[in-house]
C-alpha positions in Angstrom: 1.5 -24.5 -14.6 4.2 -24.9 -16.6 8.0 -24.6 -16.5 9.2 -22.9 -20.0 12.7 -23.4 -21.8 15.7 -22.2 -20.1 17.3 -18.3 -20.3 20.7 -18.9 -19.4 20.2 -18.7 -15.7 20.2 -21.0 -12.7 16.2 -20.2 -12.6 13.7 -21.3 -15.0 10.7 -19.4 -16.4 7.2 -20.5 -15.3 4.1 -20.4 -17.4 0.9 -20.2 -14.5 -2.3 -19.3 -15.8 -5.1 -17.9 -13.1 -8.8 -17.9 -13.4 -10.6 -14.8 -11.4 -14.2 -16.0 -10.8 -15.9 -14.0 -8.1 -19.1 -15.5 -8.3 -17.7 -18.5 -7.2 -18.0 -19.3 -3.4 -14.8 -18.8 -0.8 -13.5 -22.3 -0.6 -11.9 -21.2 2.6 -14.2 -20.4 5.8 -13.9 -17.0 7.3 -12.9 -17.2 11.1 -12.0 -15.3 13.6 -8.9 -15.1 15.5 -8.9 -16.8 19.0 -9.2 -14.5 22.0 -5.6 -14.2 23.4 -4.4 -13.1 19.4 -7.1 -10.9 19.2 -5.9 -9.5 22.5 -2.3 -8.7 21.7 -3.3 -7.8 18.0 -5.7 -4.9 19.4 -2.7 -4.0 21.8 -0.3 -3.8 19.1 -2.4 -1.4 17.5 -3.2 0.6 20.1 0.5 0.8 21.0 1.0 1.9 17.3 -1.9 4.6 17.4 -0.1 5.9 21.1 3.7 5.7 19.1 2.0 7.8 15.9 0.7 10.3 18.5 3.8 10.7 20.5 5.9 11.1 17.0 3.2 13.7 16.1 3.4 15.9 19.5 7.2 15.6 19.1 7.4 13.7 22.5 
């Protein structure tokens, strides 16, 4: 990373170059959300299936 010359504003330009190597393993561990998030994320989405419904009957 590096930050380039300034352009006459109060930010500065960043240089970042990325590497994409999917062979590579995850660093990060996949895991899964504990049970009381899992519960209100499925009930947020049901709520949002039952609110696209309603919208769609014109309730």
């Amino acid at each position: 990373m590096q930050r380039l010359p300034g352009i006459g504003s109060d930010h500065f330009p960043i240089l970042i170059r990325l590497s994409y190597e999917p062979e590579e393993k995850a660093e990060q561990p996949q895991t899964r959300p504990d049970a009381d998030t899992e519960e209100e994320a499925d009930k947020i989405i049901e709520k949002g299936y039952t609110d696209q419904d309603d919208a769609q009957s014109g309730i």
